[in-house]
C-alpha positions in Angstrom: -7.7 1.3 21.9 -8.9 1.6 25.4 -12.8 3.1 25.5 -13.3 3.1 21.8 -16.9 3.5 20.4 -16.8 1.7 16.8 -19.4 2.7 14.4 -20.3 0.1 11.8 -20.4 1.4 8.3 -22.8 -1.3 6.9 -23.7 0.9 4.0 -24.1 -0.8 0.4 -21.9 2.1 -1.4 -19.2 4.8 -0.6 -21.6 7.6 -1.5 -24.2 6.7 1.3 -20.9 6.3 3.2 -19.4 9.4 2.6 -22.8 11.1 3.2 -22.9 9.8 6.6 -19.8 10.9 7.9 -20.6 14.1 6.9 -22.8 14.4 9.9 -19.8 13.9 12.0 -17.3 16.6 10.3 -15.9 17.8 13.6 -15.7 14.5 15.1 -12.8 11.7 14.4 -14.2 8.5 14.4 -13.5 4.8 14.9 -15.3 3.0 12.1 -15.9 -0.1 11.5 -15.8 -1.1 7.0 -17.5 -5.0 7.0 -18.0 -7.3 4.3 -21.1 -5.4 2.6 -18.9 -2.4 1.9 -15.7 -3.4 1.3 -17.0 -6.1 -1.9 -18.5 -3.8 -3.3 -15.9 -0.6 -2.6 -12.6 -1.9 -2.5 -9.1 -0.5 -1.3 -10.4 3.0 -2.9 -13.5 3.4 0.3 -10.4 2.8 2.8 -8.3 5.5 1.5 -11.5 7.9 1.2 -12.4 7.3 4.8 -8.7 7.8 5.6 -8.2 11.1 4.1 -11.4 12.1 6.4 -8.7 11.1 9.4 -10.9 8.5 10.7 -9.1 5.1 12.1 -10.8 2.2 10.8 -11.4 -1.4 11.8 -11.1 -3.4 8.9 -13.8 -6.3 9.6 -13.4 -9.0 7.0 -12.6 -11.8 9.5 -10.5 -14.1 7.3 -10.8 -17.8 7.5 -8.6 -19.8 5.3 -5.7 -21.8 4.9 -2.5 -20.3 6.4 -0.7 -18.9 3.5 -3.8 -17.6 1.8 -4.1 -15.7 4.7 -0.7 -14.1 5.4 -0.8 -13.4 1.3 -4.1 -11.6 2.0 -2.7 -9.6 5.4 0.3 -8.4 3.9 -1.7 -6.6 1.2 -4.0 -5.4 3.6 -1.6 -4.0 5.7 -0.4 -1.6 2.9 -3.9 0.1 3.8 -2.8 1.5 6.9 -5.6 0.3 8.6 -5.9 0.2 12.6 -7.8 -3.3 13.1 -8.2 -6.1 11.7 -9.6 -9.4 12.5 -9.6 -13.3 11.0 -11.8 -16.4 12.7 -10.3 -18.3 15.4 -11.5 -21.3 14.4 -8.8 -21.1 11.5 -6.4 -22.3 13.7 -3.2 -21.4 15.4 -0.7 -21.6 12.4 -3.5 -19.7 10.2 -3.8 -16.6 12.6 0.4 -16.6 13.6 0.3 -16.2 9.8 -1.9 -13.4 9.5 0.2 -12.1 12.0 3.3 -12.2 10.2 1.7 -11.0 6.8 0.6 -8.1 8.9 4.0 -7.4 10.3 5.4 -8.1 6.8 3.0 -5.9 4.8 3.3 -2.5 7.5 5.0 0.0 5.5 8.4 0.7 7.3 7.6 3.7 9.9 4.0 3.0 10.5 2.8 0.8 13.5 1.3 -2.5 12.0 -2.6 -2.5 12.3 -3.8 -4.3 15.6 -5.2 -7.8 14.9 -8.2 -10.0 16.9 -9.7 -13.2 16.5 -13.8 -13.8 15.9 -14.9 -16.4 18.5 -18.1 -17.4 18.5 -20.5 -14.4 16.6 -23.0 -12.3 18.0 -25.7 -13.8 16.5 -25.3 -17.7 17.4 -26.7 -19.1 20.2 -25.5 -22.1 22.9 -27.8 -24.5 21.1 -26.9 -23.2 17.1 -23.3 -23.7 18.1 -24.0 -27.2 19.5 -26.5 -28.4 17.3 -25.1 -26.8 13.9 -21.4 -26.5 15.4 -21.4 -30.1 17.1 -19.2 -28.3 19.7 -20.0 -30.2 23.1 -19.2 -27.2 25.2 -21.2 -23.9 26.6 -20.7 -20.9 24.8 -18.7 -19.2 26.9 -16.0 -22.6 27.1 -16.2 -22.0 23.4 -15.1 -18.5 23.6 -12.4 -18.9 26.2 -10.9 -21.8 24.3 -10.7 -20.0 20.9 -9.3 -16.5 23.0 -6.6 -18.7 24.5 -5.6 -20.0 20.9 -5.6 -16.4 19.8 -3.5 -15.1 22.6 -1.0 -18.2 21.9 -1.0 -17.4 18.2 0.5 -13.7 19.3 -2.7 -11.8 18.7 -3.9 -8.6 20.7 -7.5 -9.9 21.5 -10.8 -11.2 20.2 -13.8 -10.2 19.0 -16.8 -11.5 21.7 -19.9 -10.7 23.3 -19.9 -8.3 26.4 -21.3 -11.9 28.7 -17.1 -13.7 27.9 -15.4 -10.2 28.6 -15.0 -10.4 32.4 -13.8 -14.3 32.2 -11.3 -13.6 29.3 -10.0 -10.5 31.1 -9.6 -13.2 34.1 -7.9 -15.7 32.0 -6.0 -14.0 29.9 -5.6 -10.4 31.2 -6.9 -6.9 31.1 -4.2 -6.2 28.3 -5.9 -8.7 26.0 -8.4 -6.6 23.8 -12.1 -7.3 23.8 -14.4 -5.9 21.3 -18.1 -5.9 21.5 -20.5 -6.0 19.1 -24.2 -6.4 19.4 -24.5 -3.0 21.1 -27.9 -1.5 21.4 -29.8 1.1 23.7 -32.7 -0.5 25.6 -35.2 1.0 23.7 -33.7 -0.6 20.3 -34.7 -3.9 18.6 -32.1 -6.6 19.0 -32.7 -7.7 15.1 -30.6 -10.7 14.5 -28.2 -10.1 17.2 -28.9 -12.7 20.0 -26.3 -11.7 22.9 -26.8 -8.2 23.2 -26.1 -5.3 25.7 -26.5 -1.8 26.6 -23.3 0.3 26.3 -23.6 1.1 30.3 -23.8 -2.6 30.7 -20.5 -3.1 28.1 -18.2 -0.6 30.1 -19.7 -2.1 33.5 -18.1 -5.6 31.8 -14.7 -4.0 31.6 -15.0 -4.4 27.1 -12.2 -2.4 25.7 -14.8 -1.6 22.9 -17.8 -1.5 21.1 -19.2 -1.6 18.1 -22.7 0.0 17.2 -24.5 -0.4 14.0 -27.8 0.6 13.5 -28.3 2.4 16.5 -26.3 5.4 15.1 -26.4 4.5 11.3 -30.8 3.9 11.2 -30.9 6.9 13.5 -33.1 9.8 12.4 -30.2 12.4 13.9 -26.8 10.1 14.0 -24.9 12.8 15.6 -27.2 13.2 18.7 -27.5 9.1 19.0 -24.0 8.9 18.5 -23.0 11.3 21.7 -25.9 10.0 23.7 -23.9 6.1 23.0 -20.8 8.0 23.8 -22.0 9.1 27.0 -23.3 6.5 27.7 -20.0 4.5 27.3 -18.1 6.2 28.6 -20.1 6.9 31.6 -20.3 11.0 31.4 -23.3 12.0 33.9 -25.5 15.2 32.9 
């Protein structure tokens, strides 16, 4: 998953999410279904996107106790989805066991879905996470210590800000994923994202990907925002 752009479907119903997609008919995407979507969709808004020929990242970041979690991965598996991710903070023995449901659940023939860790969100901040967390450590010590647990639990990589990519990738090597969210142009508002970047900045970084939300989704003409992101990205000069 190397240079992926991951639009974030944070749309309250599959007809709004069907309609946006719409824009992008000749394009196959990488989407991202969240919390928001999926509670109130289902399996059924998984297939739907599926059958468009879109991969999907399947962001539900499970965080409970180890066999709850594996129960929940195998059925999740049977979705065919190509990401998935749990919290990190679970704990080794909960996310080896998401790993197994996951292997347990792939339907014989298909490749099971790719799985990361959440380490510290987007939206907290050093002193939320000391203060609220009572974790005695910087962010970024926060971040490299749940992405070592991950890689130790089997996983493919984490879900971080683009400011831990270049010291994971030093820790724990180029191979282990890094996805991005919190992605904005300069000329967007940050909203309740608090460690942001630009996608130029995020493929300076050496992120394997990126997830935009509102850029694209809030944009008057998704399409256009969506290629000017991509270009962006993936560093295409005019």
């Amino acid at each position: 998953m190397n240079k992926s752009l991951i639009i974030a479907l944070d749309f309250p119903n599959a007809d709004q999410t069907i309609s946006f997609l719409e824009c992008f008919k000749d394009e196959k995407l990488f989407v991202k279904v969240g919390m928001e979507l999926f509670y109130q969709e289902g399996p059924s808004i998984i297939r739907k996107i599926k059958a468009l020929g879109h991969s999907i990242f399947l962001d539900l970041k499970l965080h409970d106790i180890p066999n709850t979690v594996k129960q929940a991965m195998k059925g999740l598996a049977t979705l065919e989805i190509d990401l998935i991710n749990v919290h990190a903070a679970g704990g080794k023995e909960m996310m080896r066991s998401a790993l197994e449901g996951l292997i347990e659940g792939t339907p014989k023939g298909k490749s099971r879905p790719q799985l990361i860790a959440v380490t510290q969100l987007t939206s907290t901040s050093e002193e939320q996470m000391q203060i609220e967390q009572q974790i005695g450590l910087t962010l970024e010590q926060s971040v490299l210590h749940y992405a070592s647990l991950a890689k130790e639990a089997g996983l493919d990589g984490v879900v971080c800000s683009t400011h831990e990519v270049k010291s994971i990738h030093e820790l724990l090597g180029n191979d282990f994923l890094t996805v991005t969210p919190g992605i904005r142009l300069a000329s967007d508002n940050a909203n309740d994202q608090k460690r942001i970047a630009t996608p130029e900045k995020a493929r300076l970084l050496g992120t394997n990907a990126i997830v935009v939300g509102r850029s694209i989704t809030k944009s008057i003409s998704p399409s256009d925002s969506y290629q000017e992101i991509r270009k962006s990205w993936e560093g295409v000069t005019l």
